[in-house]
C-alpha positions as CSV (number, residue, x, y, z in Angstrom):
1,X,-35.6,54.6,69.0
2,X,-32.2,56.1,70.0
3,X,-32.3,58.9,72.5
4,X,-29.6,61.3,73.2
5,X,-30.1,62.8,76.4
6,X,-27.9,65.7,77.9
7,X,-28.1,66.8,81.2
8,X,-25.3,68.3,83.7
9,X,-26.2,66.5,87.0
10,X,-25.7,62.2,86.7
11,X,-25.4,59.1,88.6
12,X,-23.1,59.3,91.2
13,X,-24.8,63.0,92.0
14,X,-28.2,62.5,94.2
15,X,-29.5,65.5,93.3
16,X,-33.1,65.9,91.8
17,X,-32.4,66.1,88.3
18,X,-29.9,63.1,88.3
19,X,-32.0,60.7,89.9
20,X,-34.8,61.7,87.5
21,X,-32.9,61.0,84.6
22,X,-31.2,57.7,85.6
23,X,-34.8,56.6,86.1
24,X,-36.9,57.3,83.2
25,X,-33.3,56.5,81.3
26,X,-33.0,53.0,83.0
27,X,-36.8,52.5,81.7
28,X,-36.5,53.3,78.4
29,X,-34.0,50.5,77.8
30,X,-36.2,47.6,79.3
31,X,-38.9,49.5,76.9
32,X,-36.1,48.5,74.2
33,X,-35.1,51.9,73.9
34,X,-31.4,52.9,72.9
35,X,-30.1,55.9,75.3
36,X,-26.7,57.9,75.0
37,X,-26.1,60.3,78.2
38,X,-23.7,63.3,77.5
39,X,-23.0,64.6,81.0
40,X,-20.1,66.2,82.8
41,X,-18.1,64.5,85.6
42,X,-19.9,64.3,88.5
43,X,-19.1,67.0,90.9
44,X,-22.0,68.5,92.2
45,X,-23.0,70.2,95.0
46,X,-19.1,71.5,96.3
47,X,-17.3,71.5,92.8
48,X,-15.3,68.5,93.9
49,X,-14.7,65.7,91.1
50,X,-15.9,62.4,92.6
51,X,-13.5,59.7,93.6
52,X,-12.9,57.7,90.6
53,X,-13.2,60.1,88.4
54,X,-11.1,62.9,86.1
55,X,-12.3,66.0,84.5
56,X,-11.2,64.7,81.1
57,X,-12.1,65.7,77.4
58,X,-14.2,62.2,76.5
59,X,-14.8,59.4,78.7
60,X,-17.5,56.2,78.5
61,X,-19.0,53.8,80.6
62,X,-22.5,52.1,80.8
63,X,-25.1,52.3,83.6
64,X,-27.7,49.7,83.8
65,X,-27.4,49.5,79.8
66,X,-27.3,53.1,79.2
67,X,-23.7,54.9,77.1
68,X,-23.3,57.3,79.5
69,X,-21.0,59.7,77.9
70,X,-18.7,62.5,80.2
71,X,-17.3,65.5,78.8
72,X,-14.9,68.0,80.5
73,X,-16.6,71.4,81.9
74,X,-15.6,74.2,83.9
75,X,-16.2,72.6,87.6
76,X,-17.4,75.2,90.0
77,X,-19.2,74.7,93.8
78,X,-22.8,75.5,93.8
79,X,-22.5,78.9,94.8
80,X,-21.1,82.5,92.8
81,X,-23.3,83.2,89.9
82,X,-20.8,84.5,87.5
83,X,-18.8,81.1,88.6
84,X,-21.9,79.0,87.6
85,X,-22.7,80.7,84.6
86,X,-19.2,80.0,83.6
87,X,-19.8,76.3,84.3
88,X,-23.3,76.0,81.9
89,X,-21.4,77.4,79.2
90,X,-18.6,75.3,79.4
91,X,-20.8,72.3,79.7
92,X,-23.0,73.5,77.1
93,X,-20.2,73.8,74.4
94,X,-18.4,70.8,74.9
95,X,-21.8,68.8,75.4
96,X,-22.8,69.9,71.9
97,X,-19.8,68.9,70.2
98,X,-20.0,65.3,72.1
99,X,-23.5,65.1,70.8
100,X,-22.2,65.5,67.5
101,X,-20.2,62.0,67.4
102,X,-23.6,60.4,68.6
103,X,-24.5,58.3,65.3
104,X,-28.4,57.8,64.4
105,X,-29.6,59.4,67.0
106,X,-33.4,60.2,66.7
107,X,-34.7,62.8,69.0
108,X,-32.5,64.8,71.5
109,X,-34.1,66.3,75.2
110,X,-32.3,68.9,77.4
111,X,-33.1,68.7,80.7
112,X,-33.1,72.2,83.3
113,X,-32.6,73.4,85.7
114,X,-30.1,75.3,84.3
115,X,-31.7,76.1,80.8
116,X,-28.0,76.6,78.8
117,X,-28.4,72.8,78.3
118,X,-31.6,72.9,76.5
119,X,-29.4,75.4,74.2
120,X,-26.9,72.9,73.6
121,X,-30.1,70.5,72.5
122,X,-31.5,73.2,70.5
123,X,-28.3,73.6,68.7
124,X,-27.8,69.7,68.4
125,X,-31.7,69.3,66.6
126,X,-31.2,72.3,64.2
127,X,-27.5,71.2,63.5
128,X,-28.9,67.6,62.6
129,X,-31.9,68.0,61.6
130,X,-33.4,66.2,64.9
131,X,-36.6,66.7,66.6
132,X,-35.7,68.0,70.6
133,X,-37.6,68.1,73.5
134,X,-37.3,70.5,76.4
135,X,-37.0,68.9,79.8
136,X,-38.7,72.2,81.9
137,X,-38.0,71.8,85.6
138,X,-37.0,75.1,86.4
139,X,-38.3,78.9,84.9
140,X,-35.3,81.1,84.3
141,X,-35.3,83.8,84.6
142,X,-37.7,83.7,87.5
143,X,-35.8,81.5,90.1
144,X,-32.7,82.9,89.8
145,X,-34.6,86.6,90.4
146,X,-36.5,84.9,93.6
147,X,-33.0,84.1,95.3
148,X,-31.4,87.3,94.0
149,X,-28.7,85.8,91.9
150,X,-29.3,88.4,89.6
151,X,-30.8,91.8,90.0
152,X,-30.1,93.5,86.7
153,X,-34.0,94.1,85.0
154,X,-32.3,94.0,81.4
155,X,-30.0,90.5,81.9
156,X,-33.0,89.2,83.1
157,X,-35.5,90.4,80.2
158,X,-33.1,89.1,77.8
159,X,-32.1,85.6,79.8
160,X,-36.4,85.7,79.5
161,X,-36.9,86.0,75.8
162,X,-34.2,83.0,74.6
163,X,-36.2,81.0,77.4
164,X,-39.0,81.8,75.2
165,X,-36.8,81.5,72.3
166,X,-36.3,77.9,73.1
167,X,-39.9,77.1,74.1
168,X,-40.9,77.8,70.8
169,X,-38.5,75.9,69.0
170,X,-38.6,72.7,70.9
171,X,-40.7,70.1,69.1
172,X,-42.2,69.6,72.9
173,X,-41.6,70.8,76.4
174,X,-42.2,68.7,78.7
175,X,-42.7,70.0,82.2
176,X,-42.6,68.8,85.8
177,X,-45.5,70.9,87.0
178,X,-48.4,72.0,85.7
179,X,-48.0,75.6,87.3
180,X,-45.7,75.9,84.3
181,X,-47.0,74.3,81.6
182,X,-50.0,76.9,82.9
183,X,-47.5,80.2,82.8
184,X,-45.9,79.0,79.2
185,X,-49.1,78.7,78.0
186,X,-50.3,82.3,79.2
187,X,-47.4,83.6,77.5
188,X,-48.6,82.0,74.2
189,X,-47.1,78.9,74.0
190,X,-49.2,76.3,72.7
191,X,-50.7,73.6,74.9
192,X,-50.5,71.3,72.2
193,X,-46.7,70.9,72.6
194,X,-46.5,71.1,76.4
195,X,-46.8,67.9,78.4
196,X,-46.7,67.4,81.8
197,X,-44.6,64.5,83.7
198,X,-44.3,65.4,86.9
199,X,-41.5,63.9,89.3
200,X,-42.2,60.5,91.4
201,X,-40.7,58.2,93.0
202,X,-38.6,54.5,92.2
203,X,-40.8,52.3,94.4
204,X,-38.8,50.2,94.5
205,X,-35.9,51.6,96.5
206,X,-38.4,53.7,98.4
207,X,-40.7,51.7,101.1
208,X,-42.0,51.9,104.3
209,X,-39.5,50.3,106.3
210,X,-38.5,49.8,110.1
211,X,-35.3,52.4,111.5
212,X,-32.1,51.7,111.0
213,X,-30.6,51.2,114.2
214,X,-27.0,51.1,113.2
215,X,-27.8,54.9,112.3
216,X,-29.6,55.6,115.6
217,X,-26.8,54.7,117.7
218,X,-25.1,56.8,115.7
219,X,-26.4,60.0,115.6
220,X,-27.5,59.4,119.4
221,X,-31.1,59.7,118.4
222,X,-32.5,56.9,121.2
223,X,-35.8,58.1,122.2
224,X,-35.7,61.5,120.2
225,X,-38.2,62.5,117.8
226,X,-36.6,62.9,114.6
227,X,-37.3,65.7,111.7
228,X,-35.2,65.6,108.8
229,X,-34.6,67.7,105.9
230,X,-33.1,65.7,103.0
231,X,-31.6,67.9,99.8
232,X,-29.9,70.7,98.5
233,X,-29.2,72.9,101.8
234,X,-28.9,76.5,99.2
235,X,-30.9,79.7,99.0
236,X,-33.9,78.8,97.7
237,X,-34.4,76.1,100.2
238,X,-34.2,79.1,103.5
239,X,-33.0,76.5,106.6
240,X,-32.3,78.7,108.7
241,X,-36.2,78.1,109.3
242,X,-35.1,75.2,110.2
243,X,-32.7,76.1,113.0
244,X,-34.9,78.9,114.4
245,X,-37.1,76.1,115.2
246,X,-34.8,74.1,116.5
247,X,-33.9,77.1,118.9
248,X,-37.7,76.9,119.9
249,X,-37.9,73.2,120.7
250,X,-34.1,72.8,122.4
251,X,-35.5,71.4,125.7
252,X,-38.3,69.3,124.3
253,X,-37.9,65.8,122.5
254,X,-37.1,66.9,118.7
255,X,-34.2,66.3,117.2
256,X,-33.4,67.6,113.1
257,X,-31.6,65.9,111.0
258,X,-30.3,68.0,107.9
259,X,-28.8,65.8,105.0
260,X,-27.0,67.2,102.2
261,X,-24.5,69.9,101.0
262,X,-25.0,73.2,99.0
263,X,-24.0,76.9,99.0
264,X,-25.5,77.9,102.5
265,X,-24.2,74.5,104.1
266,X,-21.3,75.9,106.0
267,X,-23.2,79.1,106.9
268,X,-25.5,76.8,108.4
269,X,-23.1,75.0,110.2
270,X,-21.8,77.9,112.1
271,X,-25.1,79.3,113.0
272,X,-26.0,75.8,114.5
273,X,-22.8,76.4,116.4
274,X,-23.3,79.8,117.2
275,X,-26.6,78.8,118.5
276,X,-25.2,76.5,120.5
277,X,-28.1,73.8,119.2
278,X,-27.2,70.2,120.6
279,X,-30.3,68.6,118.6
280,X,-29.4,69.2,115.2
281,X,-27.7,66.4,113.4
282,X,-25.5,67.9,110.0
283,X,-24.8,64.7,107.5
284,X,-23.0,65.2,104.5
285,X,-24.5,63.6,100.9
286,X,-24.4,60.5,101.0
287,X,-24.3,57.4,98.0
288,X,-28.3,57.6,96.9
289,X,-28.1,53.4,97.9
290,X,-28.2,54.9,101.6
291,X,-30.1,57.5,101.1
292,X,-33.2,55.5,102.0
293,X,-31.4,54.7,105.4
294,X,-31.4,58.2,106.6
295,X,-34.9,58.2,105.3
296,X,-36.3,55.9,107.6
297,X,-35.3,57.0,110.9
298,X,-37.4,60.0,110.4
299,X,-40.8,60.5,112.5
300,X,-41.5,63.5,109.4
301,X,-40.1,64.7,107.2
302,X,-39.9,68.4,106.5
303,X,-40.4,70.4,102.9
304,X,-38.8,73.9,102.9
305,X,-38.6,76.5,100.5
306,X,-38.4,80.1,100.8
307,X,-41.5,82.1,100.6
308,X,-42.0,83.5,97.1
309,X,-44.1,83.7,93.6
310,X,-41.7,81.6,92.1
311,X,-42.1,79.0,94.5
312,X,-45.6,78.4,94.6
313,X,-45.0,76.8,91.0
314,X,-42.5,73.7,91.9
315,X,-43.0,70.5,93.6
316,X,-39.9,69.5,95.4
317,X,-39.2,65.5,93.7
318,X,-38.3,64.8,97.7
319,X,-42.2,65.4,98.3
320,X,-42.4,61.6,96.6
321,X,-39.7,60.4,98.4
322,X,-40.7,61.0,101.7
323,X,-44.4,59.5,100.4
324,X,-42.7,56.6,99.5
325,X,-41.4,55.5,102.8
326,X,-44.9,56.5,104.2
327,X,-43.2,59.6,106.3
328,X,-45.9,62.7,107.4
329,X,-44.7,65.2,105.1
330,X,-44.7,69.0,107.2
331,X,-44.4,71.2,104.3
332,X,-43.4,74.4,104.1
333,X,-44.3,75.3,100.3
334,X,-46.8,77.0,98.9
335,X,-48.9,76.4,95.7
336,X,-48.9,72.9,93.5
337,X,-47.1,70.8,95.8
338,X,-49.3,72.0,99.0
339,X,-52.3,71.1,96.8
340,X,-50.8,67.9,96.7
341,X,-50.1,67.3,100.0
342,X,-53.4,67.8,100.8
343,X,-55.3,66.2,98.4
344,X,-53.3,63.0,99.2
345,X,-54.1,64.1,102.9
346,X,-50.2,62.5,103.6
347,X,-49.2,65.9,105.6
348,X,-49.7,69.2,107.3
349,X,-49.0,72.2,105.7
350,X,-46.8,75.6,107.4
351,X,-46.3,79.0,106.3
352,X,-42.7,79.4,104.5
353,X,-40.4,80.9,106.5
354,X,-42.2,81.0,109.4
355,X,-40.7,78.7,111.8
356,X,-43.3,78.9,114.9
357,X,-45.8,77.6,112.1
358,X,-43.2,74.3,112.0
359,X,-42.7,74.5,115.6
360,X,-46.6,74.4,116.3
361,X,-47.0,72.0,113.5
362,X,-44.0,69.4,114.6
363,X,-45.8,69.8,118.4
364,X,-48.8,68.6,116.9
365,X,-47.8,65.7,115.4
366,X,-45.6,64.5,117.9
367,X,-48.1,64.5,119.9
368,X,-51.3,63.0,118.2
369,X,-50.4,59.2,117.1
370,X,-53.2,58.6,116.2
371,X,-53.1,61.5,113.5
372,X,-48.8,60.4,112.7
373,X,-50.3,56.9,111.6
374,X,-53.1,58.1,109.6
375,X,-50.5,60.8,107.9
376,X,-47.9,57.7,107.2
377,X,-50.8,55.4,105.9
378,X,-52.3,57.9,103.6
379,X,-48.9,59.1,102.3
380,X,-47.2,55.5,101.1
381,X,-50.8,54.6,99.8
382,X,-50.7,57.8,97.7
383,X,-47.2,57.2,96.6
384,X,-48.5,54.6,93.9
385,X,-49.4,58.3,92.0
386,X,-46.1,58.6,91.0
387,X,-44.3,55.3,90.6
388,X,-41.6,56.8,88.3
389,X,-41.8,54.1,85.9
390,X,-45.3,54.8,84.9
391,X,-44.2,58.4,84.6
392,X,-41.1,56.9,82.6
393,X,-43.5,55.1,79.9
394,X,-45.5,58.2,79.5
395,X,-42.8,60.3,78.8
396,X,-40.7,57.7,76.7
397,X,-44.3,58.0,74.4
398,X,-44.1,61.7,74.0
399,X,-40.8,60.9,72.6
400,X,-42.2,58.3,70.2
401,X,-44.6,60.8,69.2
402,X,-42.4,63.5,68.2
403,X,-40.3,61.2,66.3
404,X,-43.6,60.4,64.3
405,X,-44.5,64.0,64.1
406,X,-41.5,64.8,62.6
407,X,-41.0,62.1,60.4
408,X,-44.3,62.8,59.0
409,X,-43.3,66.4,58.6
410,X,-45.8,67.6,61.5
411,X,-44.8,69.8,64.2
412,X,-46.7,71.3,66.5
413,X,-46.0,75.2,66.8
């Protein structure tokens, strides 16, 4: 089976969606799988072309056996909607006629976030005559309404019913949570066609491991307890929770450590400064190979998004990653992923937004060892959940089926 996959966020990017994709990609080739990428250059979060790379009309290379295929787009930071918007049409249209030079291809996903790439797979699979699935891991138009991107009722209504459009077209969706697959369904989408493959983790680059002590000298953090934050540092994800708290706890033991970039970054940086907050530690992204450095000189690892609706329906893919290096997880999300948390009893749970809920709950667990190592033993054995390569199979025989389904002139509606 060939797979044409198109997606705007890649391998060197360590976002979410890149690391999913390289994954389940990198699986479907040992399965025997052929897999073409069409992607942009990678730029993400500051709109900055990596080093080693051009924004340039058509350019190859293979990683871990996958044609990975990079067309130019409109490069823009993460931040200014009309800028974005700008940037998922660009990639959209030139990722559609790239997709059109990819010989025998025989079924076609487009991945969200940002849902103008499941257009561009849409127009790909009626264009050619291919089955395409739709990779859901974000509703539009609800998330950008939940951070205010957008506030105009009709843009939204419309954004709404090509989202629905799209749903019903796609021989499958296949989502990340079933808080979705739940709302497409209420809004008469059939369950037949919706599967759920939530996010996990690649086992084995995430393990319980001892700290790096090349970082802890460092970032000064001898003898400090350490809570880090690792990901996108934009709206949704409300860190300035984050620094309130740190406010709090300035002449106790706790030191944060934030790691990323995004649209609120800099903002945060000078409130930090403003605050005059001496136990916060900024780190920009980093290569993902040392991500899982940073990782383990945590004590816990905090979960943050803003307190909304919206919300309650995602599970952050670092939830996993902090389960994979056994970390407490102090998570400050409502909804699926809290349900998870606590089923898998590998954290404690805090009101979004609300930072002397994290304050109380990082006191707590700084303080009870006894509790930390129960946390950290009951999150790495829960881990095993979501080893992305099972999650990779599954998926990779969804595909299968609609290739099938289609072949045999069955789709499900």
């Amino acid at each position: 089976m060939h797979i044409l996959f198109l997606t705007d966020n890649f391998p060197p990017e360590v976002n979410a969606p890149a690391s999913r994709t390289v994954e389940h990609c990198r699986e479907w080739v040992k399965l025997g799988h052929r897999v073409t990428v069409v992607t942009c250059v990678p730029n993400f979060p500051k709109g900055e072309v990596f080093e080693g790379y051009s924004n340039k009309v058509w350019q190859e290379e293979q990683v871990d056996g996958i044609r990975v295929i990079r067309v130019w787009s409109y490069i823009s930071a993460n931040q200014g909607f009309a800028r974005r918007i700008v940037d998922y049409i660009s990639f959209m249209t030139t990722g559609t006629i790239a997709g059109m030079f990819v010989r025998d291809v025989d079924v076609i996903v487009g991945t969200s976030p940002q849902f103008f790439t499941a257009v561009a797979a849409w127009l790909l699979g009626a264009i050619r005559r291919i089955p395409w699935v739709f990779e859901l891991r974000d509703l539009w138009p609800e998330t950008i309404e939940a951070v205010g991107a957008v506030g105009n009722r009709a843009i939204l209504d419309r954004v709404e019913d090509f989202a629905f459009f799209l749903y019903r077209n796609a021989d499958a969706v296949v989502s990340v949570t079933y808080s979705f697959k739940d709302k497409l369904v209420q809004r008469g989408i059939s369950a037949r066609k919706i599967a759920v493959v939530t996010n996990g983790v690649d086992l084995d680059q995430f393990s319980p491991r001892p700290k790096d002590p090349e970082l802890i000298r460092r970032l000064g953090l001898e003898g400090r307890f350490v809570a880090g934050y690792i990901g996108t540092h934009g709206m949704c994800q409300a860190l300035d929770t984050l620094l309130d708290a740190a406010s709090e706890l300035r002449n106790e033991p706790f030191v944060f450590l934030l790691l990323g970039d995004g649209a609120r970054k800099q903002g945060l940086l000078a409130r930090a400064n403003e605050l005059g907050l001496d136990n916060i530690r900024f780190v920009d992204t980093v290569p993902k190979a040392d991500v899982v450095r940073f990782w383990s000189i945590l004590d816990v690892s905090i979960i943050h998004l803003q307190r909304s609706d919206v919300f309650k329906t995602v599970i952050p893919s670092k939830l996993f990653e902090s389960m994979g290096m056994g970390l407490p997880v102090l998570h400050g999300v409502e909804g699926e992923s809290a349900q998870i948390v606590e089923e898998c009893q590998a954290g404690v749970l805090f009101e979004p937004e609300n930072s002397q809920a994290l304050v109380a709950a990082l006191r707590k667990v700084q303080s009870d060892g006894e509790m930390r190592a129960s946390l950290r033993a009951a999150s790495a054995a829960s881990a095993a959940k979501f080893d992305r390569r099972n999650l990779a199979v599954r998926m990779g025989g969804l595909l299968e089926d609609v290739v099938a389904r289609r072949v045999g002139g069955d789709r499900w509606e």
